[in-house]
VEXKOL-565989 format. One record per residue: residue number from 0; chain; x, y, z of N, C-alpha, C, O in turn. Coordinates in nm, 2 decimals, padded with zeros to 4 digits, always signed. Each point is the difference from the previous one (the first is absolute). Last residue first. Example, Ala and Ser with C-alpha at 12.3 -4.5 7.8 and 13.67 -1.06 7.14 Angstrom:
BEGIN
SITE   k c    n.x    n.y    n.z   ca.x   ca.y   ca.z    c.x    c.y    c.z    o.x    o.y    o.z
SITE   1 A +01.28 -00.22 +00.71 +00.09 +00.11 +00.00 -00.08 +00.11 +00.08 +00.05 +00.11 +00.01
SITE   0 A -00.02 -00.68 -00.02 -00.09 +00.12 +00.00 +00.09 +00.12 +00.00 +00.10 +00.00 +00.07
% end
This chain:
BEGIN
SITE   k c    n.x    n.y    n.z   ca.x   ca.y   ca.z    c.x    c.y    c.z    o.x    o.y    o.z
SITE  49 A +00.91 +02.17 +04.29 +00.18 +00.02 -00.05 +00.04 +00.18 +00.00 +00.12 +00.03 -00.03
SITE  48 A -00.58 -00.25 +00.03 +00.06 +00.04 +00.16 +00.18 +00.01 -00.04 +00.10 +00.04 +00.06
SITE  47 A -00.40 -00.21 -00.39 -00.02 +00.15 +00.04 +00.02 +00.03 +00.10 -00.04 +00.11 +00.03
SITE  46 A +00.17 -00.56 -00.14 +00.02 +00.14 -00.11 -00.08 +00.09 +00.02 +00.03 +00.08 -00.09
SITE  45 A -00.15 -00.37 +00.38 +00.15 -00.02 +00.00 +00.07 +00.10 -00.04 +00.08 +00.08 +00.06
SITE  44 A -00.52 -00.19 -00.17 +00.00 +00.09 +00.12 +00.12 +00.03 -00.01 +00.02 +00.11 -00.04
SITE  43 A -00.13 -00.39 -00.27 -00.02 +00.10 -00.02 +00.00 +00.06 +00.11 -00.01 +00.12 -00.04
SITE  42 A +00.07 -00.53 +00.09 +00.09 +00.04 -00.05 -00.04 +00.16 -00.05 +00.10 +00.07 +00.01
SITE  41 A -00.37 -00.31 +00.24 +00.06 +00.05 +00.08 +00.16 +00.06 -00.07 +00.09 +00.07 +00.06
SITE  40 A -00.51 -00.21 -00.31 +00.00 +00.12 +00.10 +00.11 +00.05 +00.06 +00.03 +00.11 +00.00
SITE  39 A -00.01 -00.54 -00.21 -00.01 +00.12 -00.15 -00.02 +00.14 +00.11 +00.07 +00.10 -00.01
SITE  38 A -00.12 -00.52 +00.23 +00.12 +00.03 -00.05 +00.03 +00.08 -00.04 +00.10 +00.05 +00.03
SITE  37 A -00.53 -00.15 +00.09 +00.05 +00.04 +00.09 +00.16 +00.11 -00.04 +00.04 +00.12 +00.01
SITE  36 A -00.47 -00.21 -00.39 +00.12 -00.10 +00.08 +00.10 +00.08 +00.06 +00.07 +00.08 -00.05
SITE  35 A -00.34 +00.06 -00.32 -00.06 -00.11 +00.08 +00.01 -00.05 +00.13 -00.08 -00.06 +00.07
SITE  34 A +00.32 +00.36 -00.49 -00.07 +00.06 +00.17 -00.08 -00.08 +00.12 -00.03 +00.03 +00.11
SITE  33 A +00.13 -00.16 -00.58 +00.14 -00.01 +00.07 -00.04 +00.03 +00.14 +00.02 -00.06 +00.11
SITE  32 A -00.41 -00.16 -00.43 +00.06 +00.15 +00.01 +00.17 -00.05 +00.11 +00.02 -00.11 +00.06
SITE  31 A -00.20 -00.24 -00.47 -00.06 +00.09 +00.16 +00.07 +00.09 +00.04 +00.11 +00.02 -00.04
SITE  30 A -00.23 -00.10 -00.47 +00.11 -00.08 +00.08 -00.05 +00.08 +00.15 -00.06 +00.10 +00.03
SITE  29 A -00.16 -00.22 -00.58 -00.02 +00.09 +00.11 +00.09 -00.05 +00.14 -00.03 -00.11 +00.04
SITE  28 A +00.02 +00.15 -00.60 +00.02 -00.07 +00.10 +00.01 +00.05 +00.13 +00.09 +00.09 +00.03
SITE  27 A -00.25 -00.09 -00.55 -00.03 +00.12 +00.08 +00.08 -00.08 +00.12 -00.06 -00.11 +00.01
SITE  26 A +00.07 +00.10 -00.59 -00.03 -00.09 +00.12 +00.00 +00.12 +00.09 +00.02 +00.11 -00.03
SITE  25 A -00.03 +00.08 -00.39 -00.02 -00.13 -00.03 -00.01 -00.12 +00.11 -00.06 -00.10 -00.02
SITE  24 A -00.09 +00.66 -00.12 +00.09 -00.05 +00.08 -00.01 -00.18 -00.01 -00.11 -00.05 -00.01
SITE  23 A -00.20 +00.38 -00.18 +00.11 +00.04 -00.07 +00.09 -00.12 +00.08 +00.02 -00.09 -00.08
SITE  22 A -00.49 +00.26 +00.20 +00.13 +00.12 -00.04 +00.12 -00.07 -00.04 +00.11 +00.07 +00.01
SITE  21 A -00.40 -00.36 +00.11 -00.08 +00.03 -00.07 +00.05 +00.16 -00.06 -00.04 +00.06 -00.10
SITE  20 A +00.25 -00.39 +00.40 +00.01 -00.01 -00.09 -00.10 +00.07 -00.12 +00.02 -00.02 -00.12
SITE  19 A +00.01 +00.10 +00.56 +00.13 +00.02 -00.04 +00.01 -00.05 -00.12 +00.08 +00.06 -00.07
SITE  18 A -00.51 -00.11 +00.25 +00.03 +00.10 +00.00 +00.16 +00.07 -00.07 +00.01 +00.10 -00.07
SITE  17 A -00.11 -00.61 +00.18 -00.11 +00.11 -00.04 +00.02 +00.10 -00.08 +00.02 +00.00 -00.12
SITE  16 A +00.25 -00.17 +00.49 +00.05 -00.01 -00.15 -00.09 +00.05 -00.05 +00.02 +00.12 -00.03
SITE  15 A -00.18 -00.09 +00.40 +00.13 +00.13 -00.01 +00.02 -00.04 -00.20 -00.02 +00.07 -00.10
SITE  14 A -00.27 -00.39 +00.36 -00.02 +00.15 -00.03 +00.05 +00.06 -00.06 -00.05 +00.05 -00.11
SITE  13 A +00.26 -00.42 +00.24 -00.10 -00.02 -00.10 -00.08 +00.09 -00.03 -00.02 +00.01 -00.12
SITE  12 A +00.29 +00.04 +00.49 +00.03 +00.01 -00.02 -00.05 -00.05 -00.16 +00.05 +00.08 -00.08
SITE  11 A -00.31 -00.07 +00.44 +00.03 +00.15 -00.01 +00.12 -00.01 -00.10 +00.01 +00.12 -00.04
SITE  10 A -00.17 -00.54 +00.23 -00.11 +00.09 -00.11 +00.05 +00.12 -00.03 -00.03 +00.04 -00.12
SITE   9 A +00.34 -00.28 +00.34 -00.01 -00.08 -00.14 -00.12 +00.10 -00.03 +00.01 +00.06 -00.11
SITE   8 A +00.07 +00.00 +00.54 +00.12 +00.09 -00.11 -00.01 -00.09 -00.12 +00.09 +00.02 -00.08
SITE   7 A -00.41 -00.13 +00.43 +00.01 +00.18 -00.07 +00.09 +00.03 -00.06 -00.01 +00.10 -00.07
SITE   6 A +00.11 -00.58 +00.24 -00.16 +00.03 -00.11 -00.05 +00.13 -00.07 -00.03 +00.02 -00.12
SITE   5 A +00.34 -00.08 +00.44 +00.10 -00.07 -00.13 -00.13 -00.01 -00.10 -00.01 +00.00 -00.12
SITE   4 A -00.11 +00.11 +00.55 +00.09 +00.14 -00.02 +00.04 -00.07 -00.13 +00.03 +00.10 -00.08
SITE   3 A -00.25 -00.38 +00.32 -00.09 +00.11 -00.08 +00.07 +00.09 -00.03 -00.06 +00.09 -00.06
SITE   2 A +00.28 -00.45 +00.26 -00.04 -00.04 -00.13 -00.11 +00.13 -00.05 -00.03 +00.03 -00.11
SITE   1 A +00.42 +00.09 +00.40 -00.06 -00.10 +00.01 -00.08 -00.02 -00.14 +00.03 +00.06 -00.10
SITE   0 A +00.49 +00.08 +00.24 -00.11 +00.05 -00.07 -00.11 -00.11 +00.01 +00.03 -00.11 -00.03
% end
């Protein structure tokens, strides 16, 4: 992850809480996607070629 991507996910995630907490909700944590990554594809392929 480079440093502007670790930068958009801190503003967007200061956002979020914002919001999440403004309905109610007490922390917000935002995790990277699974689908990101080579691995995650070709394991999903796998299982649908089965």
């Amino acid at each position: 992850m480079t440093i502007s991507m670790l930068k958009k996910r801190q503003l967007l995630q200061g956002k979020y809480q914002e919001i999440f907490h403004k309905h109610g909700g007490e922390k917000i944590q935002l995790v990277e996607s699974l689908n990101s990554g080579d691995d995650w594809v070709e394991t999903i392929k796998k299982i649908a070629l089965q």
